[in-house]
N, C-alpha and C positions, 0 to 999 in steps of 0.2 A: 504494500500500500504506500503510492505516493504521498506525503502530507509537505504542507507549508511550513517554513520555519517556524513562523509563529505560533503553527499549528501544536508543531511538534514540540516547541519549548513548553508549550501549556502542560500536554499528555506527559512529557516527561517530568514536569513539575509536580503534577498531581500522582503520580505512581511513586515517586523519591522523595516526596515531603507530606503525604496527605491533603493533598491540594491547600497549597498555603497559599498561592492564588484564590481559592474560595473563602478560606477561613478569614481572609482580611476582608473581602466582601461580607460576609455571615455577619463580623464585630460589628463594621460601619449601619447596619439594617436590622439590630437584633428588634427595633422597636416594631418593626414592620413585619416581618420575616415568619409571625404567627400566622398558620394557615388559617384560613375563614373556617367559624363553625358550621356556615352552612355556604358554601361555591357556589354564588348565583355568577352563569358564564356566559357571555355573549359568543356565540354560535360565528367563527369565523367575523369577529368583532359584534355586528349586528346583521346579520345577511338579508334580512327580512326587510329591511330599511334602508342600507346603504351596501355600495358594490363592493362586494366581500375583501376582507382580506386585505383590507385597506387603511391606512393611518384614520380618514375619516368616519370607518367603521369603528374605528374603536375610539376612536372623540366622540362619535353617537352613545356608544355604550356607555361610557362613563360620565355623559351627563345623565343618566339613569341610578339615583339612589342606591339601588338594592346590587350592582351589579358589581362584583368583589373581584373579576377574574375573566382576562383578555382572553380568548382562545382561535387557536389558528393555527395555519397548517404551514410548511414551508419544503423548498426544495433548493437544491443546489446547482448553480447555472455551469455553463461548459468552463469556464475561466473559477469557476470555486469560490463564486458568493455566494450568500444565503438571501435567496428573499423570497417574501409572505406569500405565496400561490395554491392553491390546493390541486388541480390537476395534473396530470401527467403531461400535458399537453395544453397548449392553446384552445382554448373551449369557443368553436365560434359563436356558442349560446350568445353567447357576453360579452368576448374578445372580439374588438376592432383594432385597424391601426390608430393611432393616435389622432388623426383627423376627421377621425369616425365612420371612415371608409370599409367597407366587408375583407377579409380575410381571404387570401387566394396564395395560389400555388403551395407551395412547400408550408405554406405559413398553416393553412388549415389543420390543425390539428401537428403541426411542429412541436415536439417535446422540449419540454423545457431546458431540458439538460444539454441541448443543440444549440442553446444561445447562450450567446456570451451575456454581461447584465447589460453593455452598453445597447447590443442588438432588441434588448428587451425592452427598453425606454421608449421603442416604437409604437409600442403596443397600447392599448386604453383599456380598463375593465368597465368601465361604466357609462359611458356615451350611448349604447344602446338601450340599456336596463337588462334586467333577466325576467323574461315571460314566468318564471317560476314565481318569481316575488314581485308581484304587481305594485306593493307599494314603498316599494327599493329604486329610492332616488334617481335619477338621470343627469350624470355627474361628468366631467372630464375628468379620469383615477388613474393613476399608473401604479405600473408595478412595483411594493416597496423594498429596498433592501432590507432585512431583519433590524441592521442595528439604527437604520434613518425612524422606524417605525417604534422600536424601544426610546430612542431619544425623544422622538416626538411623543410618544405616552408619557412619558416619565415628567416632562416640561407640563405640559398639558395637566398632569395631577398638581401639579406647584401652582398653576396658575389657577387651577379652583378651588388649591386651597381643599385635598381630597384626598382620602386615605392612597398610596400609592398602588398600581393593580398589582396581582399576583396575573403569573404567564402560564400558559396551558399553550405546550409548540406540540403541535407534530410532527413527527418525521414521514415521511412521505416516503417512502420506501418500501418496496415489493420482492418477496425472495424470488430468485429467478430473473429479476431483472437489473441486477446489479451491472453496471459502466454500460447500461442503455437508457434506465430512466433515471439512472443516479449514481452516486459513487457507491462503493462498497458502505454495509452499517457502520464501519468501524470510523470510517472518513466521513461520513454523512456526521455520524455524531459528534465527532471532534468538532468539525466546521460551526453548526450550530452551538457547540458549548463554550468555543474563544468566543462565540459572541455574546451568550449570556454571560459569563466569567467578565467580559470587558467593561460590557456595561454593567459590574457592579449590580444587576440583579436575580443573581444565584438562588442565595433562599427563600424568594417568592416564584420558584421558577418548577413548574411541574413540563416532565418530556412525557408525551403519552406517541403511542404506535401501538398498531395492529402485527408491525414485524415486530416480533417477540425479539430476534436478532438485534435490535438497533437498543434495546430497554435492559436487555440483557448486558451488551457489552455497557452501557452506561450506569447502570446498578456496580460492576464489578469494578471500572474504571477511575469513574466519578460515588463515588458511596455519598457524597451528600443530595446530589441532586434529588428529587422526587421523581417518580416512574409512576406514569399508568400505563392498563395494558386494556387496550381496545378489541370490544369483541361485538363482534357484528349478529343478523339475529338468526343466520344460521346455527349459533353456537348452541352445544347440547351436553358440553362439559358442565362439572360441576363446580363450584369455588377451588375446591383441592385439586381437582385435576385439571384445573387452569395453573393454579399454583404448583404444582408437581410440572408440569409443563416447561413452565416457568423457569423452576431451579432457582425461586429466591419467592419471599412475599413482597408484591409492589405497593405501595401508599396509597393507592386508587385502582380497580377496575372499573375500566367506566364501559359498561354496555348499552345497545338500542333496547329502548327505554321497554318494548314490547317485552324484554328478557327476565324484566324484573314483579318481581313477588314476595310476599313476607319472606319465606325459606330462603332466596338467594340471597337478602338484606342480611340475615342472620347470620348465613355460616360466612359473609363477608365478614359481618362488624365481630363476631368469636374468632374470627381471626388475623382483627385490628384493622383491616382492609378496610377504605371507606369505599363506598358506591354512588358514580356520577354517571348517571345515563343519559344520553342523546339521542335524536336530540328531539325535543320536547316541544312544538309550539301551537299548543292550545292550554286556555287556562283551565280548562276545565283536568289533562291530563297531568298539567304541575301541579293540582292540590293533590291531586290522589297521591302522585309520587311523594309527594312532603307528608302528605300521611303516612305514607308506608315507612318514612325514618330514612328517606336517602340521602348523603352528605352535601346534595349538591344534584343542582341542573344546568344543560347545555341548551340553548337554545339559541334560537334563530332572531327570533324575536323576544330579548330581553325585555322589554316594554312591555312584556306579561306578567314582571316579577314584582 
């Protein structure tokens, strides 16, 4: 595995000193750095409202009271930044070029990992709107880099004067498609954790993934960070044999919300595990889950909470 200097200074910092790059992070934020008792999370910032995955998305979110925790997905460009996208590709749902023009040739559905960041600044997410979420904004949005979008949250809570968010990333990564839609897990993870590690906010910082691979090396790697482990609603495992799976307990499972029931709540919370299921957006489905005792909701439309 290729890595970046800077990359590699971190990983080798964290593996030979117990990440004293985090622990000076941790000191500077112990005020902050308590998880929410209960994760009310905006669904890719506010997807429901504003073009996802976007710094705007999540300036929607947090002028929303109740909403404790940024969540979103990110992947890695051909040159090896990180920025905030959730598909594999160019989505022409939603993706135009930047002058609001349709998407054509190679560009159609072009994976992300094909672009360089600067090739990416072409592109728009929200000049068109998304047919899925009729009442999500119609915005000129570009693509953010990870750490332009932590800067800009981080300022953004100073400026109203608001508890600072806690981060819910994903890794976006798929076994089987490792150096076609992304780098290896072991490089994927490192990339996104100098960026949390840099900006300083580490222990408000939860890594959730469906590749068990990517949670895994970062559970071993990184022991401070937070790990969920995403399970979609084919899943027919039990807490244990997600955890046996596993080869470690993560701080969160967070499953499609269909998944959950008194018994899954239980043998989660007996075995310290909290449960954030997504994603949720009708009110009537978030009071049941809050009855049922779950630690937290993802949703699309935070403005339900």
């Amino acid at each position: 595995m290729k890595l970046s200097i800077a990359t590699s200074t971190i990983l080798i910092t964290t593996l030979l000193s117990s990440c004293g790059i985090m622990k000076k992070n941790v000191k500077n934020t112990t005020n902050n750095s308590s998880f929410p008792v209960f994760s009310y999370e905006g669904h890719r910032g506010a997807r429901g409202l504003y073009p996802e995955n976007s710094v705007g998305a999540m300036k929607v979110a947090m002028d929303l009271p109740k909403v404790t925790t940024l969540e979103m997905d990110c992947h890695i460009t051909k040159d090896k930044k990180v920025v905030v996208y959730h598909d594999d590709y160019l989505n022409p749902k939603f993706v135009t070029y930047k002058n609001g023009t349709e998407l054509k040739g190679k560009d159609i559905k072009g994976t992300i990992y094909s672009y360089t960041w600067k090739e990416l600044s072409n592109f728009d997410l929200g000049l068109k709107g998304n047919i899925d979420f009729p009442e999500q904004k119609k915005i000129a949005t570009p693509i953010a880099l990870l750490k332009d979008l932590i800067k800009e949250s981080e300022a953004y809570a100073k400026e109203k004067k608001r508890t600072p968010m806690f981060y819910n990333i994903e890794t976006k990564s798929k076994e089987g498609k490792d150096h076609e839609w992304h780098p290896a897990p072991q490089e994927f993870s490192d990339l996104i954790l100098e960026v949390v590690i840099e900006q300083g906010i580490a222990p408000r910082t939860v890594i959730q993934s469906f590749d068990k691979r990517t949670i895994q090396y970062i559970n071993k790697t990184y022991p401070q960070i937070k790990t969920s482990y995403l399970i979609d609603v084919k899943n027919t495992k039990t807490i244990k044999e997600l955890v046996t799976d596993l080869g470690f307990t993560p701080f969160i499972i967070s499953p499609n919300y269909k998944l959950v029931n008194a018994a899954f709540i239980k043998e989660a919370h007996d075995l310290g595990i909290k449960i954030i299921p997504w994603t949720v957006n009708s009110k009537k489905e978030i009071t049941a889950l809050e009855a049922l005792k779950v630690d937290g909701i993802i949703s699309d439309y935070p403005s339900l909470f």
